[in-house]
C-alpha positions in Angstrom: -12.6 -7.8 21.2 -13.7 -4.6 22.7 -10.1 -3.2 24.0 -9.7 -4.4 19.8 -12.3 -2.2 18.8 -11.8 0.9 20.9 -8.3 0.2 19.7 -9.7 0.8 16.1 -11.6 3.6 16.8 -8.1 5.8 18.1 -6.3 4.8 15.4 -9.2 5.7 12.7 -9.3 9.5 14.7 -5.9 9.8 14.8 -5.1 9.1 10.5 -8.2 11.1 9.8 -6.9 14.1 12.5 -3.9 13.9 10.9 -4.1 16.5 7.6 -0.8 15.6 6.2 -1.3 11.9 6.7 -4.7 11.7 5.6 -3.9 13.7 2.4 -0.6 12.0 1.3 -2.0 8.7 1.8 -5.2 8.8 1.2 -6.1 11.6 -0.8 -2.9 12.1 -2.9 -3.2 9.3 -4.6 -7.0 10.0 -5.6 -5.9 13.1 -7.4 -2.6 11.3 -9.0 -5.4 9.0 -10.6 -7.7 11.7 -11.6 -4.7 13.9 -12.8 -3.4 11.7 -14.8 -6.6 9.9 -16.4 -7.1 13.2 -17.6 -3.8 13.6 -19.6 -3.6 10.5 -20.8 -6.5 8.6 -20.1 -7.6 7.4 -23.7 -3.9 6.7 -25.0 -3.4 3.0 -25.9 -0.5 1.4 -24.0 2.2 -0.3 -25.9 2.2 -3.9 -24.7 -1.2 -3.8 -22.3 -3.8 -4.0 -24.6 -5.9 -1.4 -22.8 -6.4 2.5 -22.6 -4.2 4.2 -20.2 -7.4 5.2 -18.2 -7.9 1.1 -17.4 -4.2 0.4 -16.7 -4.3 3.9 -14.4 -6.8 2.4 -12.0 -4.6 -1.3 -11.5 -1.7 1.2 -11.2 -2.7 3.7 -8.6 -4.2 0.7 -6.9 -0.8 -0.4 -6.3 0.5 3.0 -5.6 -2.2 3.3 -3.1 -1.0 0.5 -1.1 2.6 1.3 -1.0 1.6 4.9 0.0 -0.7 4.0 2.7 0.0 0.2 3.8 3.9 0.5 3.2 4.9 4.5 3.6 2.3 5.7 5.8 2.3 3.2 8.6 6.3 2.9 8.3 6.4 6.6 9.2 4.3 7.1 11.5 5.5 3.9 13.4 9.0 5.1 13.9 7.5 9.0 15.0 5.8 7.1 17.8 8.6 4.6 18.5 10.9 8.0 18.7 8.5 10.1 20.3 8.1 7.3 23.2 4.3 6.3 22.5 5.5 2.9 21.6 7.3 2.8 24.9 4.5 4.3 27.2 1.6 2.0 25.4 3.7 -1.3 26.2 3.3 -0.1 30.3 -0.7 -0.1 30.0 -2.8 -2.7 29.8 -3.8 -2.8 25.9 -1.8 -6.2 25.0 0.6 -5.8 22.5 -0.9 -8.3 19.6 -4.3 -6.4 20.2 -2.3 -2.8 19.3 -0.9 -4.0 16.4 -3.9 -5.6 15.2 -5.8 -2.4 15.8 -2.9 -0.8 13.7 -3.2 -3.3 11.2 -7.4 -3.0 10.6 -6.8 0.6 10.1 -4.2 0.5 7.8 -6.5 -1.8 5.9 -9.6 0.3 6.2 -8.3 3.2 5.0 -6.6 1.7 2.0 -10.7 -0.1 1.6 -12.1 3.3 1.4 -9.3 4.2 -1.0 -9.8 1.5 -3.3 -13.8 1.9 -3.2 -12.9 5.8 -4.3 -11.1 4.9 -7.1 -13.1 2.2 -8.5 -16.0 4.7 -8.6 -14.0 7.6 -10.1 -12.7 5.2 -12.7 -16.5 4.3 -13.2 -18.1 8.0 -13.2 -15.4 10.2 -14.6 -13.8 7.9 -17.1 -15.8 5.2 -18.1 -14.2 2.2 -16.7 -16.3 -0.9 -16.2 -16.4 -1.8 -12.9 -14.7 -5.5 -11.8 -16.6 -8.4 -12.2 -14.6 -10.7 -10.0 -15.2 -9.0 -6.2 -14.6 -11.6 -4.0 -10.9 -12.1 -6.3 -10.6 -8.4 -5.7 -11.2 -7.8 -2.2 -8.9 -10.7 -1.8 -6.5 -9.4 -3.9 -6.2 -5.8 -2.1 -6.3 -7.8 1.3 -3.9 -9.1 0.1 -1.7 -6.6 -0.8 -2.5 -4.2 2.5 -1.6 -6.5 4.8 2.0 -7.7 2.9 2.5 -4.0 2.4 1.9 -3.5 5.7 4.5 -6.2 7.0 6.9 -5.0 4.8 6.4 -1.4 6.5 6.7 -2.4 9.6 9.8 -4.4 8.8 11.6 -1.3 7.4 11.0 0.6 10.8 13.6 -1.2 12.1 16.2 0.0 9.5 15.3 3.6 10.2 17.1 5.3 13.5 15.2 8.9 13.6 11.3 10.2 13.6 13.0 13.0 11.4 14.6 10.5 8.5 11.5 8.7 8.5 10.0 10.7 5.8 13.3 10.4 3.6 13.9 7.4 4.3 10.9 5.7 3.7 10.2 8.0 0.3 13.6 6.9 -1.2 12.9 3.2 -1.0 8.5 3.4 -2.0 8.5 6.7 -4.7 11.3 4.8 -7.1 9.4 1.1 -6.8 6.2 2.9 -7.6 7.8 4.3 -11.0 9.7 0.7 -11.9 7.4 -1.3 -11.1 4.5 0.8 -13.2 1.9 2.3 -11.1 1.9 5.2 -13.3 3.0 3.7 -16.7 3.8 0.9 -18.4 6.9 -0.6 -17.9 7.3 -1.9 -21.0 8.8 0.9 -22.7 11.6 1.0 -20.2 15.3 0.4 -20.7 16.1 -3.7 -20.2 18.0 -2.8 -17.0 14.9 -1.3 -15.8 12.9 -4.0 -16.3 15.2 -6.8 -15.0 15.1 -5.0 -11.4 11.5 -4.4 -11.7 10.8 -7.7 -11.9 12.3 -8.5 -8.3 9.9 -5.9 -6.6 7.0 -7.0 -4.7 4.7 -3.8 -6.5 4.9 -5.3 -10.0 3.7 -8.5 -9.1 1.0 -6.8 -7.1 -0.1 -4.0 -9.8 -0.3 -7.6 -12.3 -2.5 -9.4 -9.7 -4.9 -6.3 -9.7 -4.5 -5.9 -13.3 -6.0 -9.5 -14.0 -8.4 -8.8 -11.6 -9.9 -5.4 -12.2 -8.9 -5.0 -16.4 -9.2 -8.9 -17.2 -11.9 -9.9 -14.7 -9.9 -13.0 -14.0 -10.2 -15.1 -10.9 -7.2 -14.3 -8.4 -6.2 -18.1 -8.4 -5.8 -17.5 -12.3 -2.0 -17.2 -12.0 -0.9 -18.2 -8.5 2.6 -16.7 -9.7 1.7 -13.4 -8.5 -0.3 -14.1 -5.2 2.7 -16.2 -4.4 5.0 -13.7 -4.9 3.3 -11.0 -2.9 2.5 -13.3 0.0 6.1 -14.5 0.1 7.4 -10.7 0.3 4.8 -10.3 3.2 5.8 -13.1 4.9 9.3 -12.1 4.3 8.6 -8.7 5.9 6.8 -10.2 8.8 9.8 -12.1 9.9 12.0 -9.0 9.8 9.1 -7.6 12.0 9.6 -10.3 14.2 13.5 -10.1 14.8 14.1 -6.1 14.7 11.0 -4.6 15.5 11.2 -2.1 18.8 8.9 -0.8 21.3 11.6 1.8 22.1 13.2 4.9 21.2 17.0 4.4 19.6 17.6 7.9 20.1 20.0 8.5 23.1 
């Protein structure tokens, strides 16, 4: 427990040290939600039921945790795996299971203290009633972090160089994010649209926190959606399993 906690403690200084990090996945998606609340925050949403203020704060929710559980901790992953950290922490005595945890319980902090930022924005700036169901929505974004997370660490092993992290990881994250209607809803979109939408692990993740947050539902309301997410995770924590590395596959 303590190499687990001292473990937490690095990785929490090293996010919060790192200015490009902390503000693209922490921060960015904060003023996303503010940014567009304000444009569009009292239009009514075809098809939701609810102003586009309420749907914003399920979306960025789910934007939140593909930016910061999915993006974020796939990049920075690989520039350590390339840069040889990986490879240099495996020859100490940290075990490897306690690393990753201490990886993991960051990556979940962080997107806590996102979430908690955005519920209280929605509350103070525009109006949003704050979720009755919290125990359904702090298992919800658990949830969510942690099969976000598997799924990040999963797609480290498709990518060969710290330097097409970024790209890579972008291209794959920034276009689920738009189909799968973090920042609108989806039901204005072209069928084809829709139909690939509706294989991604983020719209069944944004619904779960809709139901949660906008309906004050139970998370065990529709077990369609935690099933989904969890079988994506578990999915993604396989691939972990079978092509993660500890070294560089530069050279």
């Amino acid at each position: 427990m303590r190499l687990f906690c001292h473990q937490l403690r690095g990785e929490q200084r090293l996010f919060w040290r790192s200015r490009e990090l902390a503000f693209f996945t922490f921060l960015f998606p904060i003023l996303l939600f503010i940014l567009l609340g304000s444009v569009y925050g009292n239009d009514r949403l075809k098809g939701e039921h609810v102003t586009g203020k309420q749907y914003l704060l399920a979306g960025i929710l789910g934007y939140g945790v593909a930016a910061t559980a999915y993006a974020g901790l796939a990049i920075v992953l690989v520039i350590k795996r390339e840069s040889g950290i990986l490879k240099r922490l495996r020859a100490t005595p940290l075990p490897a299971p306690t690393y990753v945890l201490g990886v993991l319980a960051s990556t979940v902090l962080v997107y806590a203290l996102e979430a908690i930022a955005l519920i209280v924005l929605a509350r103070y700036l525009f109006h949003v009633r704050y979720p009755d169901r919290i125990g359904s929505l702090v298992l919800a974004l658990l949830l969510g972090s942690l099969a976000f997370a598997a799924l990040g660490i999963a797609t480290t092993g498709l990518i060969r160089t710290a330097e097409g992290s970024s790209a890579a990881v972008n291209a794959i994250y920034l276009p689920m994010s738009f189909l799968s209607g973090a920042f609108w809803s989806p039901h204005s979109y072209p069928h084809v649209l829709r139909v690939v939408a509706e294989v991604l692990p983020l719209t069944y993740f944004i619904r779960l926190v809709k139901d949660v947050v906008l309906r004050h539902e139970q998370i065990w309301s529709d077990w369609r959606y935690v099933l989904v997410v969890a079988g994506w995770g578990l999915g993604g924590l396989l691939v972990s399993a079978r092509t993660f590395r500890w070294h560089p596959r530069e050279g």
